[in-house]
C-alpha positions in Angstrom: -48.0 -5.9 -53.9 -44.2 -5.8 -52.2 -44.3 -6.4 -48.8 -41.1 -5.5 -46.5 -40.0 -5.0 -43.2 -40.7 -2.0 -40.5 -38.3 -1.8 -37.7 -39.6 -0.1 -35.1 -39.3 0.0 -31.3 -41.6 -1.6 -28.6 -42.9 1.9 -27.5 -44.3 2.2 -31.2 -45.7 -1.3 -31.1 -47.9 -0.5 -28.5 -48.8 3.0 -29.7 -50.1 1.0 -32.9 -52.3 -1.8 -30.6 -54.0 1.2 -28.7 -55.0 2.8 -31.7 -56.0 0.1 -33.4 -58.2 -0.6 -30.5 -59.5 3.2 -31.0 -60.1 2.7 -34.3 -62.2 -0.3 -33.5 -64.0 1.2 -31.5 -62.9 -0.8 -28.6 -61.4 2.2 -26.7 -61.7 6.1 -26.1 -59.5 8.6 -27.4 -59.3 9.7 -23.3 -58.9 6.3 -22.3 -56.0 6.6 -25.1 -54.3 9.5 -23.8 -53.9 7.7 -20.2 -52.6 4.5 -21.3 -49.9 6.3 -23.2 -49.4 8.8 -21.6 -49.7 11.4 -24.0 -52.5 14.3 -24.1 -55.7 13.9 -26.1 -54.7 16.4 -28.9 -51.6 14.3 -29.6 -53.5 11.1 -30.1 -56.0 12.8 -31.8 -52.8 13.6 -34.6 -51.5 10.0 -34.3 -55.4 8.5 -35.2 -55.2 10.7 -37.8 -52.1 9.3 -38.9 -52.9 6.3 -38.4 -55.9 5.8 -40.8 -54.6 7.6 -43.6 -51.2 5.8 -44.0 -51.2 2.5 -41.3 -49.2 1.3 -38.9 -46.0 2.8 -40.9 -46.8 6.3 -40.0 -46.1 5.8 -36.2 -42.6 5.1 -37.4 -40.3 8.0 -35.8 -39.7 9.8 -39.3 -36.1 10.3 -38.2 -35.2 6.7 -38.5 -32.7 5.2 -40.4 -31.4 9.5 -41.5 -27.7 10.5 -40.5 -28.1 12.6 -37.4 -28.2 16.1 -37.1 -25.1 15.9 -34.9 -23.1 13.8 -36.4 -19.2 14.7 -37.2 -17.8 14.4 -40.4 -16.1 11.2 -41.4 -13.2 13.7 -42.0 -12.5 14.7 -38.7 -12.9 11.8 -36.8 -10.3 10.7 -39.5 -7.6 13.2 -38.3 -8.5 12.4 -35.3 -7.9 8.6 -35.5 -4.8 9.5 -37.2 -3.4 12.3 -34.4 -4.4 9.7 -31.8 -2.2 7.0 -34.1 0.9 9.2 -34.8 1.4 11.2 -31.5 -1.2 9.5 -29.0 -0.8 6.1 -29.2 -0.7 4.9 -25.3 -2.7 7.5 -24.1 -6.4 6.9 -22.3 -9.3 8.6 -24.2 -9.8 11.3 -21.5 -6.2 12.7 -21.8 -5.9 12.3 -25.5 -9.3 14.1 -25.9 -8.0 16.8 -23.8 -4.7 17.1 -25.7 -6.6 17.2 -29.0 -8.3 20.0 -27.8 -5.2 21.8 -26.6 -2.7 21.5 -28.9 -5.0 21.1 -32.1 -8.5 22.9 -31.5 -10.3 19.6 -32.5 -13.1 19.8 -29.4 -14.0 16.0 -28.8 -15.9 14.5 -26.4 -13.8 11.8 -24.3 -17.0 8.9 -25.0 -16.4 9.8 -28.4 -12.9 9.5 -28.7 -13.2 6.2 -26.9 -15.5 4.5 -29.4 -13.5 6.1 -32.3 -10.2 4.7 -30.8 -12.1 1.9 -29.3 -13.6 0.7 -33.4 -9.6 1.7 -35.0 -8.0 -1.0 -32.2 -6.5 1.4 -30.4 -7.6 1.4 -26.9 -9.3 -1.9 -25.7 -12.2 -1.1 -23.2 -12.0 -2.2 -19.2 -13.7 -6.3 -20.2 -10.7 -6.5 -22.8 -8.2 -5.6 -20.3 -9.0 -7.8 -18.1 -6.0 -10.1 -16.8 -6.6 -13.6 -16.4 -4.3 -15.4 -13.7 -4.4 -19.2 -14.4 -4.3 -21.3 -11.3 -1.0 -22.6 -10.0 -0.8 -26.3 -9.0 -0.3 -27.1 -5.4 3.6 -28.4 -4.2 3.9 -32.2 -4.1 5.1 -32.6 -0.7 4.3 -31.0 3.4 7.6 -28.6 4.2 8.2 -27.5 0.2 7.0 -24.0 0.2 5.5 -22.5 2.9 3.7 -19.4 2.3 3.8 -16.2 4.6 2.2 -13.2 5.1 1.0 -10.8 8.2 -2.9 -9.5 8.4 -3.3 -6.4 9.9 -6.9 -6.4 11.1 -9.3 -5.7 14.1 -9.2 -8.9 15.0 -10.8 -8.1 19.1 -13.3 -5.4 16.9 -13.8 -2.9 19.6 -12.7 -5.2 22.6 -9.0 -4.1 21.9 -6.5 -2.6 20.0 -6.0 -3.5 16.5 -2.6 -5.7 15.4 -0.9 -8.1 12.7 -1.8 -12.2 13.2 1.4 -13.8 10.8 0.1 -16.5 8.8 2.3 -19.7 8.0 0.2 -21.8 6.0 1.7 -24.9 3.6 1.6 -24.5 -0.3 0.6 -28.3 -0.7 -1.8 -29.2 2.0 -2.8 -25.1 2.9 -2.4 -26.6 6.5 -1.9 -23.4 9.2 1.4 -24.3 10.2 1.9 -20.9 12.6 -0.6 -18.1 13.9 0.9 -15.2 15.9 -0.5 -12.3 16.8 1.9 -9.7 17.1 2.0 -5.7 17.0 2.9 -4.6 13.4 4.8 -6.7 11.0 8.6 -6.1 11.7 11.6 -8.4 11.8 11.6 -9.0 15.4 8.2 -10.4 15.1 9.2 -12.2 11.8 12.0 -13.9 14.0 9.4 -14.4 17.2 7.3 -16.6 14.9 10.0 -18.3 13.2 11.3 -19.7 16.2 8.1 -20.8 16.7 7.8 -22.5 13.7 11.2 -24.3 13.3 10.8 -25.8 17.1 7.6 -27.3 15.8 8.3 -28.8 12.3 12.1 -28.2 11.5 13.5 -26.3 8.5 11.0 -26.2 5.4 13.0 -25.7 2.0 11.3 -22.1 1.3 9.2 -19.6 2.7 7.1 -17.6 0.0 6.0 -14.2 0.9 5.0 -10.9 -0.5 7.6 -7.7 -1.2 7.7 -6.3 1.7 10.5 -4.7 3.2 11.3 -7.5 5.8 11.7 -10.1 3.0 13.5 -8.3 -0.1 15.9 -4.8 -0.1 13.8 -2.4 -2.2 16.9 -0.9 -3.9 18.5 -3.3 -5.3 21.2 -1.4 -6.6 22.5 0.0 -3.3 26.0 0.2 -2.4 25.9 -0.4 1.3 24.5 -3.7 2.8 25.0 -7.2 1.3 21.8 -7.6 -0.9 19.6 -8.9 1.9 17.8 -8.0 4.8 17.9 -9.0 8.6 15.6 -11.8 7.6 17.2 -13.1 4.4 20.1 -13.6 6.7 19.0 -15.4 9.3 17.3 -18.2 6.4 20.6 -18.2 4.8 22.4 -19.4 8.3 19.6 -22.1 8.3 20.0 -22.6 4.7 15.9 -22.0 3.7 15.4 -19.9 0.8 13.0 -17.2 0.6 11.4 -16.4 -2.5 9.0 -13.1 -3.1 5.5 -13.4 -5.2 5.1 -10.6 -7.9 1.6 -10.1 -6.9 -1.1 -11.0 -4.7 -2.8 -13.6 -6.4 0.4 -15.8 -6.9 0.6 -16.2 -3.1 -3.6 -16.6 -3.3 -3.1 -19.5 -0.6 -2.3 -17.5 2.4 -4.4 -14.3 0.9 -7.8 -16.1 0.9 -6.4 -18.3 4.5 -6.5 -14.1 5.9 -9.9 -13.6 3.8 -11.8 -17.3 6.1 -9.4 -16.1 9.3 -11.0 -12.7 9.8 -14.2 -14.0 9.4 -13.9 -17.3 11.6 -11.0 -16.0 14.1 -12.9 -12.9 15.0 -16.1 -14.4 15.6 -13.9 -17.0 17.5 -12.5 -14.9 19.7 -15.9 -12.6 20.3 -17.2 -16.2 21.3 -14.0 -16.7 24.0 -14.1 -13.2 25.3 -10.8 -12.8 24.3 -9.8 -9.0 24.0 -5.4 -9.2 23.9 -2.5 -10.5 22.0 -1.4 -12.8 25.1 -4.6 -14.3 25.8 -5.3 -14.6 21.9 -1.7 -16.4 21.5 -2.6 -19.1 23.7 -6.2 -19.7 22.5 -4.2 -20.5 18.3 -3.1 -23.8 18.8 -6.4 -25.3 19.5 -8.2 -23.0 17.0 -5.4 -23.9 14.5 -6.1 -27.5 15.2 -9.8 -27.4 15.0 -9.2 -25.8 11.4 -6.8 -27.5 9.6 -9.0 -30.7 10.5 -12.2 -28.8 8.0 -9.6 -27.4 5.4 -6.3 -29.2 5.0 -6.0 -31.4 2.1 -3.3 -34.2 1.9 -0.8 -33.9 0.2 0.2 -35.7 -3.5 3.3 -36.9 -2.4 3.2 -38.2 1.8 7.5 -37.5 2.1 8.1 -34.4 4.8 10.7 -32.3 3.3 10.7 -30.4 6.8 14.5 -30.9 8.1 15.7 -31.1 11.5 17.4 -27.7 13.1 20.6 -29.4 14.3 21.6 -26.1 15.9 22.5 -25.5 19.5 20.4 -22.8 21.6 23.4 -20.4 21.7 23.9 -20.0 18.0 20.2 -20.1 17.1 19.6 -16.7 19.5 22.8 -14.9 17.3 20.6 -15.9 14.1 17.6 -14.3 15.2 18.7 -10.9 16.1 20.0 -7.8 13.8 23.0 -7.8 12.9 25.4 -5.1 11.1 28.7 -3.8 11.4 29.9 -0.6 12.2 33.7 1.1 11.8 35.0 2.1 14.9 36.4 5.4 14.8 39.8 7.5 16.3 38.3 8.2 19.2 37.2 3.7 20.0 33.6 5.1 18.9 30.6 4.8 16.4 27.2 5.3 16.1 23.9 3.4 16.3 20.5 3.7 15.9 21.1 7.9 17.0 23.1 6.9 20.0 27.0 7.1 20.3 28.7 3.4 21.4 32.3 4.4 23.3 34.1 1.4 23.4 35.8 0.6 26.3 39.8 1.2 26.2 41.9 -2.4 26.2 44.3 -4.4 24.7 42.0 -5.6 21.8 40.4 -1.7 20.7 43.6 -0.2 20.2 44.4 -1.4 17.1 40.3 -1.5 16.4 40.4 2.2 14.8 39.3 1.9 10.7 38.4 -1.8 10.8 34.7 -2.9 11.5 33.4 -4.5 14.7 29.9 -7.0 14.3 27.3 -5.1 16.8 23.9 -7.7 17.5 20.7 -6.1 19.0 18.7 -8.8 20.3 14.6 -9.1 20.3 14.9 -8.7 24.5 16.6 -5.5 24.2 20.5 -6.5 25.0 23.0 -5.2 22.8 26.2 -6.3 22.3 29.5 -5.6 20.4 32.1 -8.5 18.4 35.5 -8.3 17.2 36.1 -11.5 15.7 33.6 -13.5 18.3 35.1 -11.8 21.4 32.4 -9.2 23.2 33.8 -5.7 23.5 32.7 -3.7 26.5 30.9 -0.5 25.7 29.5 2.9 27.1 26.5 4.6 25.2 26.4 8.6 24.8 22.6 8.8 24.6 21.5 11.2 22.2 17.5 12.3 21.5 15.5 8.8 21.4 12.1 10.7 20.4 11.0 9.6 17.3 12.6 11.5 14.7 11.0 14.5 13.3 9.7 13.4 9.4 10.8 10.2 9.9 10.0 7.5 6.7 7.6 5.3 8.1 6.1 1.8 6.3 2.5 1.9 6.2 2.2 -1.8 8.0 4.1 0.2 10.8 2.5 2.8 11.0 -0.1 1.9 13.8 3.2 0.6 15.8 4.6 3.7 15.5 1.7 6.3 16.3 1.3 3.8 19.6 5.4 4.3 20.4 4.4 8.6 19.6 1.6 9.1 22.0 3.3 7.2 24.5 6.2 9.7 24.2 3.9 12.5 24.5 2.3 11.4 27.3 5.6 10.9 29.2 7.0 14.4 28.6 7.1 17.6 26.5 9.4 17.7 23.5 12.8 19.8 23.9 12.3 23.6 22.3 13.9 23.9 19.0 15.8 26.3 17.6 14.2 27.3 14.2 16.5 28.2 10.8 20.3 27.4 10.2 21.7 30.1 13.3 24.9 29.3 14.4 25.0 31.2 17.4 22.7 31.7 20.4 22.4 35.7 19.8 19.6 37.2 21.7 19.0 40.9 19.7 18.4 43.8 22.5 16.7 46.5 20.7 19.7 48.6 20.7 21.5 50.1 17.8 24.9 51.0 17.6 25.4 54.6 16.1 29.0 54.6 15.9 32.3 53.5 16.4 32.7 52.8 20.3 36.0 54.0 20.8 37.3 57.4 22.5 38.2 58.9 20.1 34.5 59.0 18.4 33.5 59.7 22.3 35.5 62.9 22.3 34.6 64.0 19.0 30.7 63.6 20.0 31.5 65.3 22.9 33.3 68.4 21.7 30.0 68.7 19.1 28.0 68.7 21.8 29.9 71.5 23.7 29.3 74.5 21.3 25.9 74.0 20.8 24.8 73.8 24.5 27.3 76.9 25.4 25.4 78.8 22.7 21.7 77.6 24.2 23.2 79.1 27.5 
């Protein structure tokens, strides 16, 4: 007698222990019907079933048969081989789709992702998935200093929301600067790095992310010198700056935001502090408290921090924006939508066609350079609203909706004209019938004459 296996599933394993039990007698065909849920006619068929053939006959007969559905090996070869040829780096969805379109071969997108999945062509969401190895810490405190700004609620709903910049170091993740400041621009970039270098000196790099403060997005630009206001204030302190290609290779200050806005905020709830000013003041101690839990030391003890050696003067003309302008015919040029006249002397005669240094300082003062020498200046002031479709960052964006509302609330914009006019015309409603001369006067009025002699 040949004895072989039955696969079958758990719901038919238990069908055959409650019929067994029937059989026995051990167990109603009613009682049956409730335990598996089926009605009593059913189980009446399966019992039936059951004792002529065994425990076989619960089997679904449809087990182990091709399906009624299936596709022919065929087509899901063309398929395959359409995918292959003229599909290769498309997803399932939009292949399946195009398949459809430009070939009238109707398959499902699941389908089409095992098919491509089983010929190697399309690796599923797990097989995708990037690994980023770990990156060893810097050997020594001032080598690399990671930075970054966190825009966050960090007073909840006791105040407005703003940016905290982050300095942390790569080799001991010690918080070597915390600043809370409005939005991340390069004023506030400078504000904290002042900060920084009166503390611990000049570090040999800061590492940051791409943003627009750090790096020039087109690189192949024409105008500028390849760096931003930023970049040039670290290349008059010699410190280089280097971007990360993602987030996770600058994972040191990223998770440093992830512990701050949990810690900080509840810190702050617990001070009752609600503004950037107080908040400022309340850093140092917090920033002391946690480097003490979470700074490690460092594999090497040297400090590669170096001293500023820079007098106070020259440090304020590094951290402002600078750019040059060419003065024009008439000793002018513009700026930031304003018109600079320079004043009429000895030196801005010959200034026409050559290009003056202009420096815009973080307190507002403005100045103009000709070779070191400040150049007296009047300013035609144009419009200063913002300007109408104006490209904005997104880490700005809360700055400059703040700077907008305030502008409203001061005062109505100026009407503007709408199209391209030219002129101020004002239409009137009337319609010129002909020429307005005398002579087309006269003419009208001698047609007029006969008629109304003739009425008379």
């Amino acid at each position: 007698m040949a004895v072989g296996l039955i696969i079958m599933s758990e719901r038919e394993l238990n069908r055959i222990e409650v019929l067994s039990q029937v059989t026995q007698g051990r167990m109603t065909a009613v009682t049956a019907a409730n335990v598996l849920g089926l009605s009593r006619r059913q189980v009446h068929r399966l019992l039936k079933a059951f004792q002529a053939d065994g425990p076989a006959a619960i089997r679904h007969k449809a087990r182990g048969r091709r399906s009624n559905n299936r596709i022919d090996p065929a087509v899901r070869a063309f398929a395959v081989t359409l995918v292959r040829e003229s599909y290769i780096d498309f997803g399932p969805t939009f292949a399946a789709e195009k398949l459809a379109e430009d070939h009238g071969l109707k398959v499902s997108r699941e389908t089409l992702r095992k098919w491509m999945q089983d010929a190697g062509i399309w690796l599923s969401r797990k097989q995708r998935r990037r690994f980023h190895q770990p990156r060893l810490r810097r050997e020594c405190l001032g080598e690399l200093i990671q930075i970054d700004g966190s825009d966050h609620r960090w007073f909840e709903d006791r105040g407005p929301a703003c940016t905290l910049l982050v300095f942390i170091d790569d080799a001991t993740s010690t918080l070597m600067q915390l600043r809370f400041v409005t939005s991340e621009s390069t004023f506030s970039y400078f504000e904290a790095l002042d900060l920084y270098l009166a503390a611990h000196g000049r570090p040999v790099a800061f590492y940051s992310d791409k943003h627009t403060v750090f790096r020039v997005a087109n690189q192949s630009a024409k105008s500028g010198h390849g760096m931003t206001q930023f970049g040039r204030a670290l290349f008059a302190l010699n410190i280089e700056i280097l971007c990360a290609n993602s987030s996770q290779a600058k994972g040191r200050v990223e998770r440093a935001n992830r512990t701050l806005q949990d810690r900080l905020v509840k810190e702050l709830r617990l001070a009752c502090i609600s503004d950037m000013e107080t908040a400022n003041a309340f850093l140092p101690d917090f920033t002391e408290r946690f480097n003490v839990k979470f700074a490690k030391a460092p594999r090497r003890a040297d400090n590669l921090h170096r001293p500023m050696n820079l007098e106070p003067d020259r440090l304020r003309d590094v951290f402002c924006f600078r750019d040059e302008r060419v003065v024009g015919p008439q000793l002018a040029f513009s700026y930031e939508r304003q018109r600079i006249i320079l004043a009429e002397n000895e030196i801005t005669r010959g200034l026409p066609g050559k290009y003056v240094d202009t420096y815009a300082f973080p307190d507002g003062q403005f100045e103009v350079r000709w070779k070191g020498v400040s150049i007296p200046y009047s300013v035609f002031d144009k419009d200063q609203r913002v300007t109408h479709a104006a490209i904005t960052e997104n880490k700005h964006l809360s700055a400059v909706l703040e700077h907008i509302k305030a502008e409203q609330d001061l005062a109505a914009p100026k009407k503007r004209r709408a199209g391209k006019q030219a002129t101020r015309y004002q239409p009137t409603g009337k319609r010129n019938d002909g020429w307005n001369s005398k002579l087309a006067r006269r003419a009208k009025e001698k047609a007029e004459t006969p008629s109304s002699l003739a009425a008379e």
